[in-house]
LOVOVEX-922425 format. One line per 5 residues: number of its first residue (from 1); their letters; for each residue x, y, z of N, C-alpha, C. Coordinates in pm, whole numbers, plus 50000, padded with zeros to 5 digits. Example, Ala and Ser with C-alpha at 12.3 -4.5 7.8 and 13.67 -1.06 7.14 Angstrom:
2
1) as) 51319 49431 50780 51230 49550 50780 51320 49670 50780  51285 49775 50708 51367 49894 50714 51290 50003 50787
END
This chain:
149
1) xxxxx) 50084 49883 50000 50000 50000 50000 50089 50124 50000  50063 50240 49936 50114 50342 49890 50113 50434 50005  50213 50490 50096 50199 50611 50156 50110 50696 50110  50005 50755 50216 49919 50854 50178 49961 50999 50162  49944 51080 50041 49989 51188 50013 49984 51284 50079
6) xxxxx) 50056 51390 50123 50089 51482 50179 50025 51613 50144  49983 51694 50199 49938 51844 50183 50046 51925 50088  50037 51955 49973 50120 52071 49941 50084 52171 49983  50208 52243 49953 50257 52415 50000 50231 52471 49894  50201 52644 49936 50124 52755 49863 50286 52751 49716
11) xxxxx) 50368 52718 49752 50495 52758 49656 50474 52673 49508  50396 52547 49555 50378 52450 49433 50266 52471 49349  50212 52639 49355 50117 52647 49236 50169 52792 49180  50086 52797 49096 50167 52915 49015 50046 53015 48990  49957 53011 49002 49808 53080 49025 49692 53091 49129
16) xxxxx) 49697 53217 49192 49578 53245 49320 49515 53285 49316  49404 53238 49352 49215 53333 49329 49194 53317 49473  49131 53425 49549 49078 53465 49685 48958 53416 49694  48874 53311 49725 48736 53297 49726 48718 53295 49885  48574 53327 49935 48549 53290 50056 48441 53193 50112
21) xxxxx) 48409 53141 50193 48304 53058 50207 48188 53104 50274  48043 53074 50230 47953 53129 50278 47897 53044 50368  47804 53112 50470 47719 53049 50509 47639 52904 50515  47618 52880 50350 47525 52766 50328 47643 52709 50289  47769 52686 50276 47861 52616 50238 47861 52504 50377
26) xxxxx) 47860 52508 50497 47852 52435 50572 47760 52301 50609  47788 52198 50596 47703 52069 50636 47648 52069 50796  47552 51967 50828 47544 51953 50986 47623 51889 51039  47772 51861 50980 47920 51856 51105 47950 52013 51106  47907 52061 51095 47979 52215 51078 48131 52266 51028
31) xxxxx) 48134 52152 50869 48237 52199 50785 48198 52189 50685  48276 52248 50583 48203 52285 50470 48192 52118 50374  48070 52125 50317 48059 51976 50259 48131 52007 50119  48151 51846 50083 48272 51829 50017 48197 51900 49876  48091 51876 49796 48030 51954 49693 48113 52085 49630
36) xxxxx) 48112 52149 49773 48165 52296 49776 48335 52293 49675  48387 52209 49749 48536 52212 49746 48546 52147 49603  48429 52111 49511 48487 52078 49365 48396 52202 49310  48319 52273 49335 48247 52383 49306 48382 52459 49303  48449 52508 49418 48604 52559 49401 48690 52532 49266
41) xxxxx) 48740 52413 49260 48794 52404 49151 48771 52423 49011  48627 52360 49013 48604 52429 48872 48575 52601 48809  48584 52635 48921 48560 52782 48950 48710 52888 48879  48787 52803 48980 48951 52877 48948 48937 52838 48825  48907 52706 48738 48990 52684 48616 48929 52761 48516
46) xxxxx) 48784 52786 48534 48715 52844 48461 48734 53008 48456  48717 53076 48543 48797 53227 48598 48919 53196 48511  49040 53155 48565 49136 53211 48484 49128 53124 48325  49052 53079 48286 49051 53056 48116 48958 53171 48041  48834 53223 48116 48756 53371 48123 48851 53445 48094
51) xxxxx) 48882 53481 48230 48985 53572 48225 49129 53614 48154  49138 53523 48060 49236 53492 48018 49223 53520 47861  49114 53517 47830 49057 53486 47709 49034 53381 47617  49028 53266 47674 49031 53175 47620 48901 53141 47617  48792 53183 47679 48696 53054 47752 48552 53180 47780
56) xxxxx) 48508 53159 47633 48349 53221 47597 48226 53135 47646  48188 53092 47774 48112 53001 47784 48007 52977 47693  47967 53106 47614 47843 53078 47549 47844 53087 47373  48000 53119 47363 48043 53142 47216 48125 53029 47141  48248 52983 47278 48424 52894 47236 48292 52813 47163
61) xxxxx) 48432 52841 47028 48382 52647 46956 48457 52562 47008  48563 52591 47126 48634 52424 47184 48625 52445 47313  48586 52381 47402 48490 52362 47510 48598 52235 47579  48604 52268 47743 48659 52180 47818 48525 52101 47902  48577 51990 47888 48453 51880 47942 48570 51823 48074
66) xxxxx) 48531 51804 48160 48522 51724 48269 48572 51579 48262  48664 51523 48270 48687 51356 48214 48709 51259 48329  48778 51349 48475 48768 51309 48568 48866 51383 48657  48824 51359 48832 48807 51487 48894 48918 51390 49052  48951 51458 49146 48974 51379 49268 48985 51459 49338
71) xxxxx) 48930 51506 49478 48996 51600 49586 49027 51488 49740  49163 51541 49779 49181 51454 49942 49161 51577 49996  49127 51573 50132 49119 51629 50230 49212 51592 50322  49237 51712 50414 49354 51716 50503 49319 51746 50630  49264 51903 50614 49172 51954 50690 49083 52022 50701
76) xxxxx) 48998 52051 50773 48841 52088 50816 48834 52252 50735  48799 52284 50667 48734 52429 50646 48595 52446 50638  48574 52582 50679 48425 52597 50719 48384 52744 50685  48303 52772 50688 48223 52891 50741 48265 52980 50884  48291 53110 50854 48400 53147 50807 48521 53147 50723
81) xxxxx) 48560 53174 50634 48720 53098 50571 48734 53202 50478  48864 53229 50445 48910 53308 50344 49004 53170 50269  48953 53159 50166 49034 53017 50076 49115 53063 49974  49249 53034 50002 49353 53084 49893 49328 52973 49781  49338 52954 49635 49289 52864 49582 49377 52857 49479
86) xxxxx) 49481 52731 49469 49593 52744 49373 49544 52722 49300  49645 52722 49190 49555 52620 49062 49733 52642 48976  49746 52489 48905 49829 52493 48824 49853 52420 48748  49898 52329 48618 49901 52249 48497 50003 52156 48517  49978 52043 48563 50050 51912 48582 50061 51850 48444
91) xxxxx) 50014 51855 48352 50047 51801 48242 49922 51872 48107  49982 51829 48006 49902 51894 47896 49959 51836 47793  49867 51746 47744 49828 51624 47660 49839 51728 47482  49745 51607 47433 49732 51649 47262 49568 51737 47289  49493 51659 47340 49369 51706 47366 49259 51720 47487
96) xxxxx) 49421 51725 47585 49353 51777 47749 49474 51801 47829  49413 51851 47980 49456 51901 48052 49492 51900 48185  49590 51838 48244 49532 51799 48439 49586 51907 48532  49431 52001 48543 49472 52113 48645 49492 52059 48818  49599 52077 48832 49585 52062 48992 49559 52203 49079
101) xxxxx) 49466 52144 49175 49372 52237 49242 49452 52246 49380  49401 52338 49454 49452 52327 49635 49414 52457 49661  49326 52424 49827 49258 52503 49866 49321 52505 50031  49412 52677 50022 49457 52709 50153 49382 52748 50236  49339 52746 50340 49267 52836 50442 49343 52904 50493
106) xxxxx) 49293 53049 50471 49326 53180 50565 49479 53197 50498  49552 53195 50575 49660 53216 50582 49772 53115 50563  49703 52980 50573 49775 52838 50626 49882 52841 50471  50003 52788 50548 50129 52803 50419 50072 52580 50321  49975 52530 50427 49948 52373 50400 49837 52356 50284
111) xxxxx) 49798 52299 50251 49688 52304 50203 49593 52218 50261  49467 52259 50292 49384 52175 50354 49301 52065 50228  49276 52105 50098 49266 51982 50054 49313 52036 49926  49355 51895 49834 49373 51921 49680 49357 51800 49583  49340 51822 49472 49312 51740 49393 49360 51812 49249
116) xxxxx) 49247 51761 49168 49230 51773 49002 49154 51754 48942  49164 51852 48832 49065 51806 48724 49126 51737 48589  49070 51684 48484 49108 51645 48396 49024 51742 48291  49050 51797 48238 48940 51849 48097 48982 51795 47978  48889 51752 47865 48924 51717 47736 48842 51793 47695
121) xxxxx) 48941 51862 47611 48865 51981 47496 48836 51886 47359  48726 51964 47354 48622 51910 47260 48594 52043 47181  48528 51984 47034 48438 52075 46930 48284 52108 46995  48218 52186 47052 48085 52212 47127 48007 52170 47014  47998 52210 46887 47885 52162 46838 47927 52010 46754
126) xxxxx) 48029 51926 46826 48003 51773 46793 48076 51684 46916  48144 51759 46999 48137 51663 47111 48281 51613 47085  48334 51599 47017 48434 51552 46968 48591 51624 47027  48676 51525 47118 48834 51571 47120 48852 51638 46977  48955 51735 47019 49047 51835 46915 49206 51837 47030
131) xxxxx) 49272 51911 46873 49385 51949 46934 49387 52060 47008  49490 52071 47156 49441 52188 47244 49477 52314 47121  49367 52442 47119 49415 52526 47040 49582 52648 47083  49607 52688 46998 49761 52782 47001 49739 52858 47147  49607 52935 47133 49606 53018 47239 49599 52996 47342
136) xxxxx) 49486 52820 47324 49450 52827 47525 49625 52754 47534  49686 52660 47471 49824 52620 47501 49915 52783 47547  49910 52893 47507 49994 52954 47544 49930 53030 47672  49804 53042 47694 49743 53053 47828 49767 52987 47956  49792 52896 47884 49811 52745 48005 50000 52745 48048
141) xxxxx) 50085 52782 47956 50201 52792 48025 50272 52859 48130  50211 52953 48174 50230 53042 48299 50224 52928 48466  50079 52827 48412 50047 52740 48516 50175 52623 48492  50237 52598 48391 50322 52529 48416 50472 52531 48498  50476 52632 48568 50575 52676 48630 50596 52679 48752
146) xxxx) 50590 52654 48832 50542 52569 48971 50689 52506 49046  50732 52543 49140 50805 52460 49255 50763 52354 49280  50836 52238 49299 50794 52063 49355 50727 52082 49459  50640 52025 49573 50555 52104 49705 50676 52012 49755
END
């Protein structure tokens, strides 16, 4: 059996978005349920591909789909929280992408949980893998730059 993975540090991402947690983010243990914490991730990846210009939700003809996802938990965040929210590019395929996610609380240099997404870009009006295009590839290299955690 595989040693269980370790919390990375704020140094091993290369991109930060400030989100905070609300109110209804909390379950009846009084931490935030796990829902939330992939609501997070897809959030950062989507923001900085927006923001970036890559990523017309209602226009791109190449569209990132979801292929598969994982978050561990470390520790408890809740209501209250200021969530530092890395985000950075572990690899980048012919026709996808594995963003790794991690969500700091407050101030914490640990991360209380992290994971990934996988996206495969696709043609929107056939569903179909493509090659990643010039731009989102040169969008995406900034996230490739990252310290080992």
């Amino acid at each position: 059996m595989s040693e269980r993975q370790k919390p990375h540090r704020r140094k091993a991402y290369a991109y930060f978005q400030l989100m905070t947690t609300r109110w209804m983010d909390n379950d009846s243990y009084r931490h935030m349920n796990n829902t939330v914490y992939y609501s997070f991730f897809d959030s950062i990846v989507n923001q900085y591909l927006i923001e970036n210009g890559v990523l017309d939700v209602e226009k791109s003809d190449v569209i990132g789909l979801v292929a598969e996802t994982t978050c561990r938990y470390f520790k408890s965040v809740g209501f209250p929280s200021k969530i530092n929210v890395g985000l950075r590019a572990s690899h980048v395929g012919n026709s996808s992408i594995r963003y790794d996610i991690a969500l700091f609380k407050d101030d914490e240099d640990e991360a209380s949980a992290q994971g990934h997404f996988v996206h495969v870009y696709v043609k929107r009006d056939t569903g179909r893998p493509v090659s990643l295009p010039d731009t989102l590839r040169s969008v995406i290299a900034p996230l490739r730059h990252f310290e080992v955690a």
